[in-house]
Steps between C-alpha positions, in 0.01 A plus 500: 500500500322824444192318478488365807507839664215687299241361715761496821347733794708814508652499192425779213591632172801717527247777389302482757805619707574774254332837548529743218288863608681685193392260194079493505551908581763521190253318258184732620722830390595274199158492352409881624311476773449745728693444794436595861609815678730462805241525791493871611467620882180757400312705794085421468507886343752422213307143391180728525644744283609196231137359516319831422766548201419172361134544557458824320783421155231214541204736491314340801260738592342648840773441634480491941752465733452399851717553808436171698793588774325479830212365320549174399842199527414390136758775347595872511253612234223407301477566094153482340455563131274399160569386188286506193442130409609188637761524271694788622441414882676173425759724299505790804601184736737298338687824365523637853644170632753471204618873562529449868765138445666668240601860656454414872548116495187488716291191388121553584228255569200517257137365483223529291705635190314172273177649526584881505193634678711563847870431495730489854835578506721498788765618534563467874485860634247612256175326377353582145154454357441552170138415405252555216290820560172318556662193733685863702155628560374196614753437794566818567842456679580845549238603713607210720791729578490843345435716872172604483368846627460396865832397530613823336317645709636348807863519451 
């Protein structure tokens, strides 16, 4: 009789009813692994604050920030910084991102970290660029939005 209703419409596996949340998270702290932090309610100024941490125990250097209120919609600030070799921009990026889930429970959006000459991550309020030196000079992003000496002048 029970093979007549495997192929019935509407008819499952008891496990398919069954919904266990507890036992895939139980077997991930089994074997070690790093498990997320609670999502954290963090002001723009605090996650900035956690980003240029990570960035410098990373040793990212020239570090900029950029204060894109009023500016721009894409976030609150802008982070622009170098790393040595394709290598440690990759490493910069994906460290960053694993810092931010773990302490924060923020998870962050990143592209380009494969090749490692200009990774993205976002992180919703703040953006971060981490390039190579030579692929930073070519783009240039912060003169895009670093004020320039008219508008210092002007304000």
């Amino acid at each position: 009789m029970q093979a007549q209703h495997r192929g019935a419409v509407g008819v499952h596996p008891k496990e398919d009813y069954v919904l266990s949340l507890n036992t895939g998270a139980q077997r991930t702290v089994d074997r070690g692994a790093p498990v997320m932090a609670a999502p954290k309610d963090v002001t723009s100024d605090e996650l900035l604050a956690h980003i240029m941490q990570s960035l410098e125990d990373d040793k990212a250097e020239d570090i900029v920030q950029i204060d894109l209120r009023g500016k721009s919609s894409i976030g609150d600030y802008m982070v622009i910084c170098s790393g040595r070799s394709t290598r440690q921009v990759s490493a910069i990026a994906e460290k960053l991102a694993d810092k931010l889930k773990q302490e924060l429970g923020r998870l962050s959006k990143i592209e380009g970290k494969n090749t490692g000459d200009w990774v993205l991550i976002d992180t919703g309020d703040i953006i971060v660029h981490v390039f190579r030196p030579e692929v930073r000079e070519f783009y240039q992003l912060e003169k895009m939005w670093l004020p320039t000496m008219a508008d210092t002048a002007l304000s």
